[in-house]
GUMI-80186 format. One record per residue: residue number from 1; y, x, z of N, C-alpha, C in turn; residue in three letters. Coordinates in Angstrom, 3 decimals. Layout:
BEGIN
<markol><seq>NUM</seq><n_Y>Y</n_Y><n_X>X</n_X><n_Z>Z</n_Z><ca_Y>Y</ca_Y><ca_X>X</ca_X><ca_Z>Z</ca_Z><c_Y>Y</c_Y><c_X>X</c_X><c_Z>Z</c_Z><type>ala</type></markol>
...
***
This chain:
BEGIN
<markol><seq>1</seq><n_Y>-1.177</n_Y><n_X>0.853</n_X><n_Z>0.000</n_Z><ca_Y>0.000</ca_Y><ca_X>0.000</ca_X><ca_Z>0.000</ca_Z><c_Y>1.244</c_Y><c_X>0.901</c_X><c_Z>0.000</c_Z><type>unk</type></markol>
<markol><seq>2</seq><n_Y>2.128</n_Y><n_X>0.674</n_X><n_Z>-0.751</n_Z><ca_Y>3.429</ca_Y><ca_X>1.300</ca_X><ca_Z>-1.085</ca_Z><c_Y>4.583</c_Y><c_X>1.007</c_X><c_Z>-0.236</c_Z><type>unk</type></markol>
<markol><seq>3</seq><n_Y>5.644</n_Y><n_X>1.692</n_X><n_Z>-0.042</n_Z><ca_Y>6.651</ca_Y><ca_X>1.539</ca_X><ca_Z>0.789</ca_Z><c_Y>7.269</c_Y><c_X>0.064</c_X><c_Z>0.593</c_Z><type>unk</type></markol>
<markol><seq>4</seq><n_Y>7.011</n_Y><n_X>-0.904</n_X><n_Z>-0.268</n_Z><ca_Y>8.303</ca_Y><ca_X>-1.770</ca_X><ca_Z>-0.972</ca_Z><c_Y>7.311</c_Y><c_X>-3.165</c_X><c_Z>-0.530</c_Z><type>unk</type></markol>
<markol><seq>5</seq><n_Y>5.818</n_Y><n_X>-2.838</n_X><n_Z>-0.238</n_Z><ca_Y>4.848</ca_Y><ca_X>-3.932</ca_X><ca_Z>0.054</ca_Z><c_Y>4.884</c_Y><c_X>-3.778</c_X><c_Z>1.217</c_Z><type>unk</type></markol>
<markol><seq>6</seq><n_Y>4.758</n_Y><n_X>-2.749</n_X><n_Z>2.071</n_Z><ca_Y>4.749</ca_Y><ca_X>-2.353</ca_X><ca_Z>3.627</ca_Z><c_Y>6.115</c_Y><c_X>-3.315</c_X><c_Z>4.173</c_Z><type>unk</type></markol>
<markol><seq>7</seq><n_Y>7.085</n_Y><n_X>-3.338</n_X><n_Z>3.699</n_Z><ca_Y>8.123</ca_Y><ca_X>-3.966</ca_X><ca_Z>3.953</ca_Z><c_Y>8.313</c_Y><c_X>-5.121</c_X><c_Z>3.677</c_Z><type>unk</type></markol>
<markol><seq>8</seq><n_Y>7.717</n_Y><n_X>-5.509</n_X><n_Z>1.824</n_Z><ca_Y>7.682</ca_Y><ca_X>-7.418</ca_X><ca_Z>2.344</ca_Z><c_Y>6.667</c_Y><c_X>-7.784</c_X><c_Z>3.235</c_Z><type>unk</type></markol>
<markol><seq>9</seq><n_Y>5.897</n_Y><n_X>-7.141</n_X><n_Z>3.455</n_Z><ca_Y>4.861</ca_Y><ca_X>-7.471</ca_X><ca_Z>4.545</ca_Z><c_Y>5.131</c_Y><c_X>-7.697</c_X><c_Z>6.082</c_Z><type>unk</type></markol>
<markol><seq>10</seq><n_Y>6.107</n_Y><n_X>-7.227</n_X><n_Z>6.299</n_Z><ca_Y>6.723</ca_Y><ca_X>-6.993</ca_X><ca_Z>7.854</ca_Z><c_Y>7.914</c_Y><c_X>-7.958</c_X><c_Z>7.610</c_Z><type>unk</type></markol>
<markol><seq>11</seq><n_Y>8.478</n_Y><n_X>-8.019</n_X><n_Z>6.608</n_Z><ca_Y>9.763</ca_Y><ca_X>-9.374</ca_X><ca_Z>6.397</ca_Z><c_Y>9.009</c_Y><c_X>-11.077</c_X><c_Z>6.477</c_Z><type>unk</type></markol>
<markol><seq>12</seq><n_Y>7.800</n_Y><n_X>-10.955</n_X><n_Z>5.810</n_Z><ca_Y>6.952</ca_Y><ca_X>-11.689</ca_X><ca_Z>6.302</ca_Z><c_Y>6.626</c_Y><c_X>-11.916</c_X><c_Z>7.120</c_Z><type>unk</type></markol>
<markol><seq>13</seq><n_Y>5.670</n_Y><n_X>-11.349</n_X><n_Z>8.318</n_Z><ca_Y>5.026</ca_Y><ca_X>-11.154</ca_X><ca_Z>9.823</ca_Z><c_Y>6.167</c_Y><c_X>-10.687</c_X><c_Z>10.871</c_Z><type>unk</type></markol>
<markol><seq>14</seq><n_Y>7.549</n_Y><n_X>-10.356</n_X><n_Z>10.920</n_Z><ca_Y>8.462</ca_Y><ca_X>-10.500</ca_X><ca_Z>11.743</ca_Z><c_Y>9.955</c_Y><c_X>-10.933</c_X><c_Z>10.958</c_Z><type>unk</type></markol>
<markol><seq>15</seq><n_Y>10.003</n_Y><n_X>-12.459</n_X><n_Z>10.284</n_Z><ca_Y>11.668</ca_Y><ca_X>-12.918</ca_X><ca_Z>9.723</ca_Z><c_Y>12.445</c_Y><c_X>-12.194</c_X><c_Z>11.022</c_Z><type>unk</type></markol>
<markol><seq>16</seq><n_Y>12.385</n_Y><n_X>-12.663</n_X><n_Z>12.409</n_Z><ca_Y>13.387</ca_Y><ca_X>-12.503</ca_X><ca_Z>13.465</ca_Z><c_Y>13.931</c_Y><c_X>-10.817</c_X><c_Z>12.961</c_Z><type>unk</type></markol>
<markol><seq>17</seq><n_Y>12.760</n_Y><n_X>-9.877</n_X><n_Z>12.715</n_Z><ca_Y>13.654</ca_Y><ca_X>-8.659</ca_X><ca_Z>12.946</ca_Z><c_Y>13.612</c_Y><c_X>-8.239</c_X><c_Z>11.887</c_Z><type>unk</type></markol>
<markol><seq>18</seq><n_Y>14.030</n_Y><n_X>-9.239</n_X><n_Z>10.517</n_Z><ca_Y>14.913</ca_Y><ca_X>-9.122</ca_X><ca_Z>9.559</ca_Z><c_Y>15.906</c_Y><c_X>-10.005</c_X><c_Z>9.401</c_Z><type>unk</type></markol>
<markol><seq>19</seq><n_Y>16.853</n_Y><n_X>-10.712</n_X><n_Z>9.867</n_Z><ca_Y>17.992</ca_Y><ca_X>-11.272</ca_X><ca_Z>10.266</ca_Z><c_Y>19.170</c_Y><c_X>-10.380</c_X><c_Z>10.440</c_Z><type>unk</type></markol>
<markol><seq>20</seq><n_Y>19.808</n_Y><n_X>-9.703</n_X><n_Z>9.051</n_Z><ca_Y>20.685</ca_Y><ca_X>-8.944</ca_X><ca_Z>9.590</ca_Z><c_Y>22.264</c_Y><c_X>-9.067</c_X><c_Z>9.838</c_Z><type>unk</type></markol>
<markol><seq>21</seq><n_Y>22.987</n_Y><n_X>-8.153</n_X><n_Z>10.509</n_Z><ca_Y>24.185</ca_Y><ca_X>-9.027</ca_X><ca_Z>10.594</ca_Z><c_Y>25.531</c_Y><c_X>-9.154</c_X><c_Z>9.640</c_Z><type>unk</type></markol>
<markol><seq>22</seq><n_Y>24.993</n_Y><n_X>-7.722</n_X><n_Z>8.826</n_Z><ca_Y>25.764</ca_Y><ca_X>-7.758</ca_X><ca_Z>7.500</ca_Z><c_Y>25.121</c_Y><c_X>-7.135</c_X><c_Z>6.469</c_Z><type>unk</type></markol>
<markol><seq>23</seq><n_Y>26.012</n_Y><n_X>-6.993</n_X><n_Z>5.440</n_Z><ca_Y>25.655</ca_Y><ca_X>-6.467</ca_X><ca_Z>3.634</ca_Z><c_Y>24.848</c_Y><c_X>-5.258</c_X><c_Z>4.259</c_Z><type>unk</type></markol>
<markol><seq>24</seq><n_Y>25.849</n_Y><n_X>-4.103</n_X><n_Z>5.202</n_Z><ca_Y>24.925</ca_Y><ca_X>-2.568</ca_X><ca_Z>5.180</ca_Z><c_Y>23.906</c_Y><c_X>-2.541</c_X><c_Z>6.061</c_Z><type>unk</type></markol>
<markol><seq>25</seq><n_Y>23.501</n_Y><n_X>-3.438</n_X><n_Z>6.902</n_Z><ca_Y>22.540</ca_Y><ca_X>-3.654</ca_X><ca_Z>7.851</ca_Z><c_Y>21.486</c_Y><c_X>-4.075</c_X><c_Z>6.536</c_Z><type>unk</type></markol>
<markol><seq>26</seq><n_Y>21.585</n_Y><n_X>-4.983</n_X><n_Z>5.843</n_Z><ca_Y>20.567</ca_Y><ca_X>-5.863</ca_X><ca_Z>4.995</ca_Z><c_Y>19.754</c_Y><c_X>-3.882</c_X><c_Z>3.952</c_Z><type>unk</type></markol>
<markol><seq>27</seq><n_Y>21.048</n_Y><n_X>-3.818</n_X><n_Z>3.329</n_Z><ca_Y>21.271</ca_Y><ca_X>-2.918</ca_X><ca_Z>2.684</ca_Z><c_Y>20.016</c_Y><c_X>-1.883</c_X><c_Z>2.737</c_Z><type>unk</type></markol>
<markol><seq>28</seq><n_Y>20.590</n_Y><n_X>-0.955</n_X><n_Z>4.038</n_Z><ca_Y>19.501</ca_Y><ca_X>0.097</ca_X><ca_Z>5.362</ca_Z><c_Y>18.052</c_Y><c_X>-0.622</c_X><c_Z>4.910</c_Z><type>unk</type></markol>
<markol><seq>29</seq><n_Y>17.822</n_Y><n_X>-1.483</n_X><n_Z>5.323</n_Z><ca_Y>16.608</ca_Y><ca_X>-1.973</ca_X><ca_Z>5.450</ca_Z><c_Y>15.949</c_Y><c_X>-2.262</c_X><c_Z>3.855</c_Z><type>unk</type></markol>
<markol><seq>30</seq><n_Y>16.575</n_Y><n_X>-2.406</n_X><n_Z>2.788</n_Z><ca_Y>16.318</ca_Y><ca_X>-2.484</ca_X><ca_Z>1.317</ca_Z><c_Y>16.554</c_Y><c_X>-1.212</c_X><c_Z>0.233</c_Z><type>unk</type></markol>
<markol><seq>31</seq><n_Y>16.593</n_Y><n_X>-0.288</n_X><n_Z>1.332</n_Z><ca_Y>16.268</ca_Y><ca_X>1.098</ca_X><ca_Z>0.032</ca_Z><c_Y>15.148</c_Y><c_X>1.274</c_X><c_Z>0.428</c_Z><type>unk</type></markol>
<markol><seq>32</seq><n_Y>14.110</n_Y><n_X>1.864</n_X><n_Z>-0.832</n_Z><ca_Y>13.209</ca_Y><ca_X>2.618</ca_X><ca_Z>-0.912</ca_Z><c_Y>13.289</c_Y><c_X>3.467</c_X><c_Z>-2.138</c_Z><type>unk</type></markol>
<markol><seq>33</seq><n_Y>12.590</n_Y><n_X>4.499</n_X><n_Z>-1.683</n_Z><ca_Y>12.533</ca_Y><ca_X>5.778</ca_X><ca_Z>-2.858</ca_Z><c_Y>14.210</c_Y><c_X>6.096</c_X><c_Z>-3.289</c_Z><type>unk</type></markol>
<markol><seq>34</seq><n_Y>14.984</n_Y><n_X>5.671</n_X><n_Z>-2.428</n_Z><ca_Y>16.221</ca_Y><ca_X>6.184</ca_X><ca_Z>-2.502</ca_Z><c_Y>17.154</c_Y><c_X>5.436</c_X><c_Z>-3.143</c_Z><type>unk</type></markol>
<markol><seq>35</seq><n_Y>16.702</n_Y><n_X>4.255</n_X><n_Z>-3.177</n_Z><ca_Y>17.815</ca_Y><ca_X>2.600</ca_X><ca_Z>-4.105</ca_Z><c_Y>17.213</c_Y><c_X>1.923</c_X><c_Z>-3.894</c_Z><type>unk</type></markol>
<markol><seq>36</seq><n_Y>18.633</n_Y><n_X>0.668</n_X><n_Z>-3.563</n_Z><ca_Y>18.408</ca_Y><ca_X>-0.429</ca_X><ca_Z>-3.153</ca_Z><c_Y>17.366</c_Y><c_X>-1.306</c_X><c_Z>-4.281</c_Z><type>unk</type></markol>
<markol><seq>37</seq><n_Y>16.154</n_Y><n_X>-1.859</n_X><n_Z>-3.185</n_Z><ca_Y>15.202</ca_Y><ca_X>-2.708</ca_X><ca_Z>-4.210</ca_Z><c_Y>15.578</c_Y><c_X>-3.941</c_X><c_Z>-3.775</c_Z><type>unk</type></markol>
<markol><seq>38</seq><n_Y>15.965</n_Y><n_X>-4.697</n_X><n_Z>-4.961</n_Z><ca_Y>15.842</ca_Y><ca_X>-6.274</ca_X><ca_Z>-5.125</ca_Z><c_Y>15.496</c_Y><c_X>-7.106</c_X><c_Z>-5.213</c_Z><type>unk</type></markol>
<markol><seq>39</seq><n_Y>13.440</n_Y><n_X>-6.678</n_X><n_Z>-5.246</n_Z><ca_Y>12.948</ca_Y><ca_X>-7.515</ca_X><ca_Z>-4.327</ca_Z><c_Y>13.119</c_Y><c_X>-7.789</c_X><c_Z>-2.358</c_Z><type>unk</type></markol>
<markol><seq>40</seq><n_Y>13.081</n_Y><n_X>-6.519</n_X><n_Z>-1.909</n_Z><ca_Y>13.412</ca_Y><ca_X>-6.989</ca_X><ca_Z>-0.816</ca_Z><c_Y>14.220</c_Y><c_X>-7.148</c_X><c_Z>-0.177</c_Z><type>unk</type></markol>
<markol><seq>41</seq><n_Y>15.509</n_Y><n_X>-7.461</n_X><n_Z>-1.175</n_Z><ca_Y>16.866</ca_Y><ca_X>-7.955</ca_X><ca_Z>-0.507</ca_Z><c_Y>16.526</c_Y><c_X>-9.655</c_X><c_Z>-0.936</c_Z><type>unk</type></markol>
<markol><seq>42</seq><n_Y>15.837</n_Y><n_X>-10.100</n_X><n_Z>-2.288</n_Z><ca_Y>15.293</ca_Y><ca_X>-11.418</ca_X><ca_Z>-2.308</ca_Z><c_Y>14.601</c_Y><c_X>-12.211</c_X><c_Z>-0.854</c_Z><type>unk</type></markol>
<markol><seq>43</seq><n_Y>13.576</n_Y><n_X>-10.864</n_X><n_Z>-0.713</n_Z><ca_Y>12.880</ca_Y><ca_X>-11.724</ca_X><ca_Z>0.180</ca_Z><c_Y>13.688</c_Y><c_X>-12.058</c_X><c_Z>1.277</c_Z><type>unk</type></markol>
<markol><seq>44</seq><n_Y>14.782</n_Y><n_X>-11.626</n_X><n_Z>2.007</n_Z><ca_Y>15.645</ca_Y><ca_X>-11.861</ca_X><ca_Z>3.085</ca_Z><c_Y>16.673</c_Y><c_X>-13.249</c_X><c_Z>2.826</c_Z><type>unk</type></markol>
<markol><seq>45</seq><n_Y>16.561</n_Y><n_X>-13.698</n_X><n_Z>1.692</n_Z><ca_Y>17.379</ca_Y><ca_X>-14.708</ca_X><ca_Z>1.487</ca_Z><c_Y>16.614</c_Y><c_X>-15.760</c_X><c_Z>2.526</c_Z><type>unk</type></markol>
<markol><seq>46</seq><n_Y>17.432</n_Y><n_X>-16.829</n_X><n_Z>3.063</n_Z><ca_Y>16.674</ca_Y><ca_X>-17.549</ca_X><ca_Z>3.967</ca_Z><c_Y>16.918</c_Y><c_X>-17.229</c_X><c_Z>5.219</c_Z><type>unk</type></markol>
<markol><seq>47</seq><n_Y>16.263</n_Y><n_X>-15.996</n_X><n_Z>5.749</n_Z><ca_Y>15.772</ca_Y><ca_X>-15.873</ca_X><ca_Z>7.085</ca_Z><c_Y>17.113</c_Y><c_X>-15.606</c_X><c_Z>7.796</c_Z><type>unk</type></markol>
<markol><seq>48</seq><n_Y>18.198</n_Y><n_X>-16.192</n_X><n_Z>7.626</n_Z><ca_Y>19.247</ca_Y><ca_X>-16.327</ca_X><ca_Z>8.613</ca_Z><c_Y>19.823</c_Y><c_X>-17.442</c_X><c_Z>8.266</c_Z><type>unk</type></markol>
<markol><seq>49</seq><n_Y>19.421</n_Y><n_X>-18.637</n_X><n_Z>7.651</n_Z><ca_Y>19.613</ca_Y><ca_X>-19.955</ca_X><ca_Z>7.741</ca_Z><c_Y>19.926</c_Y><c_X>-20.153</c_X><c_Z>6.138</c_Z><type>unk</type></markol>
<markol><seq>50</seq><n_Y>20.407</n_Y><n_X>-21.289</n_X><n_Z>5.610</n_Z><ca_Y>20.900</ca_Y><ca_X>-21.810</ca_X><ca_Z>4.381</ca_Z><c_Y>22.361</c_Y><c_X>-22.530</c_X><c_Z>4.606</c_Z><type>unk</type></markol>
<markol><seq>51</seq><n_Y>23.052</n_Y><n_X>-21.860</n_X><n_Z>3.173</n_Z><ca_Y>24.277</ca_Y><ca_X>-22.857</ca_X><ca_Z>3.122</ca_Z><c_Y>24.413</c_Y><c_X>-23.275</c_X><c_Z>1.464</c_Z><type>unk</type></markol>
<markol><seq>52</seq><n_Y>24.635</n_Y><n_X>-24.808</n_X><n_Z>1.675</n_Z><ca_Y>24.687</ca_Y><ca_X>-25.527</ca_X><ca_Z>0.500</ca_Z><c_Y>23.442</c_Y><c_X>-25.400</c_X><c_Z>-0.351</c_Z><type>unk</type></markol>
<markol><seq>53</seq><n_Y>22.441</n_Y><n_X>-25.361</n_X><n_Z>0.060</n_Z><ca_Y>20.575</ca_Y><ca_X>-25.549</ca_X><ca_Z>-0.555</ca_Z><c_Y>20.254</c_Y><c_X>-23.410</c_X><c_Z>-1.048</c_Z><type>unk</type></markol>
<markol><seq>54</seq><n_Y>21.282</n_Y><n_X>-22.776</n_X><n_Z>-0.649</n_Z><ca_Y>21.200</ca_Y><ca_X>-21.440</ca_X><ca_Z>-0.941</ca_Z><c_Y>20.736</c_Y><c_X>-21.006</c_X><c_Z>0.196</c_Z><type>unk</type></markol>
<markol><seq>55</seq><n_Y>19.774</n_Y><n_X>-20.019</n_X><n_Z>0.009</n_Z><ca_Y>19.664</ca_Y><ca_X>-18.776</ca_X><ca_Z>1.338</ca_Z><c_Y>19.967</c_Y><c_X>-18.015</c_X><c_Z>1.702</c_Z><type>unk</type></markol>
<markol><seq>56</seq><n_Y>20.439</n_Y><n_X>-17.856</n_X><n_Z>2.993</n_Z><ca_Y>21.677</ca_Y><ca_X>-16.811</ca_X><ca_Z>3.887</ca_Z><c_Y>20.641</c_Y><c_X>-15.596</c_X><c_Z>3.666</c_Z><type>unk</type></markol>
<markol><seq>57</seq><n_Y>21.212</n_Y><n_X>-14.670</n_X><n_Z>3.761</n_Z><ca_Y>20.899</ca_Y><ca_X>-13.023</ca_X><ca_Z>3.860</ca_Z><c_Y>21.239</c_Y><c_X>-12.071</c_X><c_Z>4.898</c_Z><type>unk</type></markol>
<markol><seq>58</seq><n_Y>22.623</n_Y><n_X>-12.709</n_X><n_Z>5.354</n_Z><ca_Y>23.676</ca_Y><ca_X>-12.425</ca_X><ca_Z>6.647</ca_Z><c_Y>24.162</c_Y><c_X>-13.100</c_X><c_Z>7.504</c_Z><type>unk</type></markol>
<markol><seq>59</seq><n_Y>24.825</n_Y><n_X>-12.554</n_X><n_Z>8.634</n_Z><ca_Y>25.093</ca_Y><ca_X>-13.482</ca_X><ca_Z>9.375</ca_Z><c_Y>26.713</c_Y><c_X>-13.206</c_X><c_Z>9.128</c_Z><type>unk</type></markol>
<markol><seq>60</seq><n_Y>27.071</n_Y><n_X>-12.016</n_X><n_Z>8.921</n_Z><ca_Y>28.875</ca_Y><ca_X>-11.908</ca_X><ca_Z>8.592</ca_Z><c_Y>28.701</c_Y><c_X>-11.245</c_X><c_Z>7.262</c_Z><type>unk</type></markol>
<markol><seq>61</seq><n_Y>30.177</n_Y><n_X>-11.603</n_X><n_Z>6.728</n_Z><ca_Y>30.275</ca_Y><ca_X>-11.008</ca_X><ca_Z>5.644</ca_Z><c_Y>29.921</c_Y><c_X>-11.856</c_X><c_Z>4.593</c_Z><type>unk</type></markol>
<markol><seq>62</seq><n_Y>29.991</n_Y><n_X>-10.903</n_X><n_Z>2.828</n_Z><ca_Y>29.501</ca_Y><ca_X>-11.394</ca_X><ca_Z>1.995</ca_Z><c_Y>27.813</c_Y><c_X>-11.878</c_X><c_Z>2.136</c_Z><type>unk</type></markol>
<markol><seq>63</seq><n_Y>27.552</n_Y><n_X>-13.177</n_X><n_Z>1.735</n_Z><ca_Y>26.112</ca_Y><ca_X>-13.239</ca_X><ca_Z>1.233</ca_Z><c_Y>25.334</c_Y><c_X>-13.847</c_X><c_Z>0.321</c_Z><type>unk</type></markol>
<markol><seq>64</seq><n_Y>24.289</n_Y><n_X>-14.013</n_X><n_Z>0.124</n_Z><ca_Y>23.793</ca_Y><ca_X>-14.249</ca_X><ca_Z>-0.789</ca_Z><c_Y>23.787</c_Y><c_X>-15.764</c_X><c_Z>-1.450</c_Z><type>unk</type></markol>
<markol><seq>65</seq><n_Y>24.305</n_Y><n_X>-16.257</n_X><n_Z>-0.320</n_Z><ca_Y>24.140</ca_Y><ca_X>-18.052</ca_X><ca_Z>-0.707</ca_Z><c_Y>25.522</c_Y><c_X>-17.948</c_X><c_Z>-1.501</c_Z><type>unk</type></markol>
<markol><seq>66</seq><n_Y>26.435</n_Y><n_X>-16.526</n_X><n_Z>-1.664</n_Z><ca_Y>27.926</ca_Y><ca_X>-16.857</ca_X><ca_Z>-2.413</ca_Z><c_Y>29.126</c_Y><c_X>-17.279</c_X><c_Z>-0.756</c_Z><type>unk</type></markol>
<markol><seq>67</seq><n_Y>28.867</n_Y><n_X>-17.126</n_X><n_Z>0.393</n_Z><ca_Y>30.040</ca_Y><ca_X>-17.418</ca_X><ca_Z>1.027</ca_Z><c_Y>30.087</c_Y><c_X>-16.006</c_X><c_Z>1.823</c_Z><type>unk</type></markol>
<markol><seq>68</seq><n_Y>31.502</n_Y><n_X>-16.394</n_X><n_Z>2.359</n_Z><ca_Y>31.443</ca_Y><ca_X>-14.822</ca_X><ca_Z>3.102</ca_Z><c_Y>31.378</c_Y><c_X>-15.712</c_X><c_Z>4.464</c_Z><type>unk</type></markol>
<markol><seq>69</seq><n_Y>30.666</n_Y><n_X>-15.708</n_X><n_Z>5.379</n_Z><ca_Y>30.332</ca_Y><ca_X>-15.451</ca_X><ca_Z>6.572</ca_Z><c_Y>31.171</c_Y><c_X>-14.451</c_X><c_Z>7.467</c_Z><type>unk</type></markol>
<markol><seq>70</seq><n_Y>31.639</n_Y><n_X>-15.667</n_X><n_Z>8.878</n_Z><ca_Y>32.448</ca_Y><ca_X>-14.984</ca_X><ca_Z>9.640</ca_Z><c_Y>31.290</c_Y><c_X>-14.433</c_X><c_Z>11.114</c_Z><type>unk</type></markol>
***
């Protein structure tokens, strides 16, 4: 198993301690092999709630549902 499966695997089996609180927190946690992968900034959509049928990514800041989060 590869670094990028090891990690949706654990975004899976612990959402709570992928809930991050911004873009460079999310960020940290979505490089492998030295760039950001976009699957597992996908898989984080969600696991900090939904706004307007979109899935949060963050809790401040820009995110993925399109709002910036205070």
């Amino acid at each position: 198993m590869n670094a990028m499966e090891e990690r949706l695997q654990d975004i899976r089996k612990n959402p709570d301690k992928h809930r991050h609180i911004d873009l460079n927190d999310l960020t940290r946690c979505c490089i492998t092999d030295g760039a950001i992968n976009t699957l597992l900034m996908e898989a984080h959509e969600g696991l900090t709630g939904t706004n307007g049928g979109r899935g949060c990514d963050v809790l401040s800041g820009p995110c993925a549902c399109g709002a910036w989060h205070r």
